[in-house]
C-alpha positions in Angstrom: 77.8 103.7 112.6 77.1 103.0 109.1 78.3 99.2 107.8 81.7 99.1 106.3 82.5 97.2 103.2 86.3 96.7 102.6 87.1 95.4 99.0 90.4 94.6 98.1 91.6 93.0 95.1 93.8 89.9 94.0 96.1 89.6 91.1 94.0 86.3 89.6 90.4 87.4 88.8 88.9 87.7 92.7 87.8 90.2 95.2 87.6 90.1 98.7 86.5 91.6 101.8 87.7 91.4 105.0 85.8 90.5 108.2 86.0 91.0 111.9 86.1 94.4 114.1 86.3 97.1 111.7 83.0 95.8 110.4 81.8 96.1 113.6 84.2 98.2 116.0 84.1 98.5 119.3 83.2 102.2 120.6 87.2 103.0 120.5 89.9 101.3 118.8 93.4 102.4 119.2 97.5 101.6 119.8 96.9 103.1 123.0 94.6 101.2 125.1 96.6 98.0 123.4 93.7 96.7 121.4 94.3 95.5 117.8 91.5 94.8 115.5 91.5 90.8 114.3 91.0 90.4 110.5 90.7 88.2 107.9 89.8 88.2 104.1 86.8 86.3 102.7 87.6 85.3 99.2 84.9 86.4 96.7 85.2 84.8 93.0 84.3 86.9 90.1 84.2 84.7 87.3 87.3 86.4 85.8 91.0 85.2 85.0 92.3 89.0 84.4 94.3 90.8 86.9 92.4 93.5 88.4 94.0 96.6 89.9 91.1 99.8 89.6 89.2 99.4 92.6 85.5 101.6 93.3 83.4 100.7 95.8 80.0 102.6 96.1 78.4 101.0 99.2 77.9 97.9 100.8 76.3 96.4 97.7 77.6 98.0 94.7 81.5 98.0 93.7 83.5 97.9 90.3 86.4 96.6 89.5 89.2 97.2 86.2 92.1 95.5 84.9 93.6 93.5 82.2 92.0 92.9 78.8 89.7 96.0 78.7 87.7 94.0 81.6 85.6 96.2 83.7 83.0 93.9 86.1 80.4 95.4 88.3 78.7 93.5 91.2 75.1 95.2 93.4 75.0 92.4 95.6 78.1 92.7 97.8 80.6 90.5 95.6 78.5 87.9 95.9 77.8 87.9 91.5 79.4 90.1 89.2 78.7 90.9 85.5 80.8 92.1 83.0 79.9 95.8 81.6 83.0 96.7 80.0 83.4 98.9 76.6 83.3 97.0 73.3 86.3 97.7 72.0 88.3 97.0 68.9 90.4 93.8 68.3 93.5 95.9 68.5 92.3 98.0 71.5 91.4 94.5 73.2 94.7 94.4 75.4 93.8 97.7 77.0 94.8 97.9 80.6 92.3 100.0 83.0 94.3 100.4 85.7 91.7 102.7 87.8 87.9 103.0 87.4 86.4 105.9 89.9 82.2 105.0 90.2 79.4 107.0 92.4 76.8 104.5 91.4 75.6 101.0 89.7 74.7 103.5 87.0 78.0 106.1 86.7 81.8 105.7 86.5 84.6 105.9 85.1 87.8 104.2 84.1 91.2 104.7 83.1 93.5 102.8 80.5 97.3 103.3 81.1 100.2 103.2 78.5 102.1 104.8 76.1 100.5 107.4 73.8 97.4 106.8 73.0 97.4 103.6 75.0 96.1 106.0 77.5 92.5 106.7 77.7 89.4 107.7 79.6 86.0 106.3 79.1 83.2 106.9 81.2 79.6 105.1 81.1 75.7 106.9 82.8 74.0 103.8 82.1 75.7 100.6 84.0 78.0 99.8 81.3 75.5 99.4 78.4 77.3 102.2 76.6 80.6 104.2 77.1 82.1 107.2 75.5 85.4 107.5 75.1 85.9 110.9 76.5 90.1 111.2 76.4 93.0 110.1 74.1 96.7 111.0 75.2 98.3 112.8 71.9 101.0 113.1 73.9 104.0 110.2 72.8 105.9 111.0 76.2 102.7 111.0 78.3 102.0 108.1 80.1 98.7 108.2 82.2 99.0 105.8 85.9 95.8 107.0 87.9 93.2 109.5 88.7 90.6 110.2 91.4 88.3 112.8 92.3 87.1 115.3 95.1 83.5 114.7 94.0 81.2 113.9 91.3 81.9 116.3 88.8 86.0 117.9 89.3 88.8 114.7 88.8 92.7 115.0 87.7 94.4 112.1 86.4 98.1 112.2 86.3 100.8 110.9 83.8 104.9 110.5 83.6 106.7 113.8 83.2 106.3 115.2 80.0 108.6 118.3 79.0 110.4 117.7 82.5 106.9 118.1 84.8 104.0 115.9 85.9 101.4 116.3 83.4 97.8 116.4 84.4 94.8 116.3 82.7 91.6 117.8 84.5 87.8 117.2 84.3 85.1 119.4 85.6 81.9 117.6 84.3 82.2 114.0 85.9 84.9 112.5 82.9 83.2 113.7 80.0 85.8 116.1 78.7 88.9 116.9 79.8 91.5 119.1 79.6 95.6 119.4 80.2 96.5 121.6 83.8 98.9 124.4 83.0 102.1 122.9 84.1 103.7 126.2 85.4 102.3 125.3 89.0 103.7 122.2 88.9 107.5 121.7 90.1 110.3 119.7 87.7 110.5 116.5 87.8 113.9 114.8 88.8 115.6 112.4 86.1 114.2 109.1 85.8 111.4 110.3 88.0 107.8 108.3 87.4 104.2 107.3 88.8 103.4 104.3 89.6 99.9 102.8 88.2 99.7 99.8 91.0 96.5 100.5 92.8 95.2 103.8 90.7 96.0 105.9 94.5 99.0 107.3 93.1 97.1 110.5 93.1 94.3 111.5 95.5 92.1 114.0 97.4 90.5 114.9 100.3 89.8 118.2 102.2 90.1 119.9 98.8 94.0 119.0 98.8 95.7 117.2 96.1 98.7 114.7 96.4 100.9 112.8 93.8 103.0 109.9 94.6 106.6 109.3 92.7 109.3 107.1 93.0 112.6 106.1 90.6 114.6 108.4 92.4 115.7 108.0 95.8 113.9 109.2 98.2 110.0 108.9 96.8 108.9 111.9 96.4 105.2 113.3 97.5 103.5 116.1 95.4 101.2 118.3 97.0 98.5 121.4 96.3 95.4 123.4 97.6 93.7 123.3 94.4 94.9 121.0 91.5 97.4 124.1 90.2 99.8 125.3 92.2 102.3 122.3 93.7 104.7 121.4 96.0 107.0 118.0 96.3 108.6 116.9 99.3 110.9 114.0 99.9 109.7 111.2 102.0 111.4 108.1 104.0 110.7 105.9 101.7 113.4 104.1 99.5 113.2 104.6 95.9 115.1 103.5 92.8 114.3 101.6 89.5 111.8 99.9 91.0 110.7 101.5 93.7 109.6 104.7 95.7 105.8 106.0 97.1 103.2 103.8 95.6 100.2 104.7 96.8 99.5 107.8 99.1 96.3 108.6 101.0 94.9 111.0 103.4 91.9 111.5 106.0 91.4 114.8 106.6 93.3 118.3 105.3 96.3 116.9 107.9 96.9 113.6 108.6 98.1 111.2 105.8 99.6 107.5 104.7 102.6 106.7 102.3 102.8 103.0 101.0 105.5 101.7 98.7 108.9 99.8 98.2 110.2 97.9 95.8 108.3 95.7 93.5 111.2 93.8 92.4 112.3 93.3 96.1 108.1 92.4 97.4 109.5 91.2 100.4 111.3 93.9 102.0 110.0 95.7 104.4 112.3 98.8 105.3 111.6 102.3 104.5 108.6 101.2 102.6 105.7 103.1 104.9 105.7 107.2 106.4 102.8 109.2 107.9 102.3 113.4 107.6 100.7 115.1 110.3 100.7 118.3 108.5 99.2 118.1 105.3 102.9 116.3 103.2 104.9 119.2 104.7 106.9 116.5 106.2 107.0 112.6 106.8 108.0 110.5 108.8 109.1 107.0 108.8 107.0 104.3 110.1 108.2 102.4 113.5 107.3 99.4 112.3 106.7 98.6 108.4 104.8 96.5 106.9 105.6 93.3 105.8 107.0 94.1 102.5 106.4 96.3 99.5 102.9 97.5 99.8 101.0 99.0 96.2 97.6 99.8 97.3 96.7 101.7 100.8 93.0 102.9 102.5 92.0 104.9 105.2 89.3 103.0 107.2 85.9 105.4 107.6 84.8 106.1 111.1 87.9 104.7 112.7 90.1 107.3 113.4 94.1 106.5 112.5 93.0 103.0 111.3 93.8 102.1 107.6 95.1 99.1 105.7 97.9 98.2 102.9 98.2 95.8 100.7 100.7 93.9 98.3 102.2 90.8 97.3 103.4 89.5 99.8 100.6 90.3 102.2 97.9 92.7 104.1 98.9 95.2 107.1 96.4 97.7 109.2 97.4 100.2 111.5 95.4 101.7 114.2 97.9 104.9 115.0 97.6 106.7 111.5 100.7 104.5 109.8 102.9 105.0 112.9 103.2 101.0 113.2 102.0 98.3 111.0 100.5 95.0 111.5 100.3 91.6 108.8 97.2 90.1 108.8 97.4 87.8 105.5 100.3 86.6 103.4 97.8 86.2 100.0 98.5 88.8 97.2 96.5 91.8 96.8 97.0 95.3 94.8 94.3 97.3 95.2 91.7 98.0 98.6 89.2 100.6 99.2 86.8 101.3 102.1 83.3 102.3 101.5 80.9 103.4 104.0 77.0 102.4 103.3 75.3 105.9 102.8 
């Protein structure tokens, strides 16, 4: 098996990784034979005070990281250094927030800026950070873009706030160099006071050319999901929402079998009704057994261990090994973003 790298991120200018048995697993880990993996983070400085929530790992060596003050950092040693290849920007564009930052190489990425109008952006950069174009400005007043990801290098769909009463989504289909707003007829309406959350930049994802969206404000979350990017469905999930809370960040492995992470971020410590699993592709949910140890923003399936992923907020880390059925705390530092990486 391929090394893992798992990055996670901090809310005061440092990454992580964690260490012990995912990075080197036994030939079968899982809830039923009673074995849990044994974890722990090692703390990796980055020379940066700003709060980091966009989170790309490439491989083993090569990860970039977003957040507050239009910081974008980029390290190709494994965390060990990293350099700061942002966008020059403005002095009145300076307080940009990129949220989530999607990279295939130490070369190629691209990242996100959230906010109102045109607070929200997409830049994207083919040369390491030594130049960026800025490829997408919301004209939109209502529009309020949280995340984006993509099913490979070239097709990605970043989703805002309702606008007009439905999702909006913007889509690209050359790698973040143009992009364009999805027809909203596929999509279904938006409930009142329904929103995204832009915590972890995994309030939208793919995988198995399938598309998901995570809501909350409303009680239950909700979970938005589609074959292709177009036509949508929403289903209601466990998972308390409100104000403040609902389905933060939702993830899945294969064309079946997904995670649902959230709570409430003005409650961080409660840890009911904040985790569900699908077993059929967000038809359905189901409640977690045990939840993790309180609200939970960022979440990451684990590669080459089947039903093993991690959360992380707050108030702590949690992994499961039966595919979000039961939760385990690991650390009680602060986090909001992970991702898993396999070397290639």
């Amino acid at each position: 098996m391929p090394p893992l790298l798992l990055f996670a991120l901090l809310t005061a200018g440092m990454a992580a990784h964690v260490m012990g048995s995912p990075l080197t697993p036994p030939p079968r880990i899982g809830a039923e034979d009673g074995r849990v993996p044994h974890l722990s983070w090692n703390l990796l400085p980055t020379g940066s005070q700003q709060q980091f929530r966009g989170l790309a790992p490439v491989s083993g060596t090569i990860a970039w990281v977003s957040g507050t003050n239009g910081t974008v950092l980029r390290t190709t040693d494994g965390g060990n250094t990293w350099e700061s290849v942002g966008p020059e920007l403005s002095a009145e564009d300076a307080a940009l927030q990129f949220r989530d930052i999607q990279a295939w190489s130490a070369d190629r990425a691209v990242v996100l800026s959230i906010g109102a109008g045109a607070e929200s952006r997409v830049y994207h950069t083919r040369d390491g950070g030594e130049t960026w174009n800025l490829s997408f400005t919301n004209q939109e007043e209502a529009a309020f873009y949280n995340c984006m990801d993509f099913e490979d290098g070239n097709r990605g769909i970043a989703v805002s706030d309702p606008v007009d009463g439905k999702f909006r989504l913007i889509e690209t289909l050359d790698g973040g160099e143009s992009w364009n707003i999805v027809d909203p007829s596929g999509l279904p309406w938006a409930l009142e006071g329904e929103f995204g959350f832009s915590a972890s930049g995994t309030c939208i994802s793919t995988k198995s050319g399938r598309w998901y969206t995570a809501a909350g404000g409303v009680d239950p979350g909700r979970i938005s999901s589609s074959g292709d990017g177009y036509g949508w469905e929403v289903t209601d999930t466990p998972i308390k929402g409100g104000p403040a809370g609902g389905v933060f960040s939702v993830r899945f492995r294969d064309a079946n079998h997904g995670i649902a992470l959230g709570g409430d971020f003005e409650a961080p410590t409660g840890a009911v009704n904040n985790a569900a699993w699908s077993k059929d592709g967000s038809k359905t949910w189901t409640a977690a057994t045990k939840f993790p140890g309180g609200y939970r923003s960022g979440s990451s399936w684990v590669p080459g261990l089947c039903n093993v992923a991690l959360a992380v907020g707050p108030t702590g880390s949690d992994y499961t090994v039966d595919g979000g059925k039961t939760w385990h705390g690991f650390y009680n530092g602060s986090f909001d973003s992970v991702e898993c990486a396999e070397d290639p």
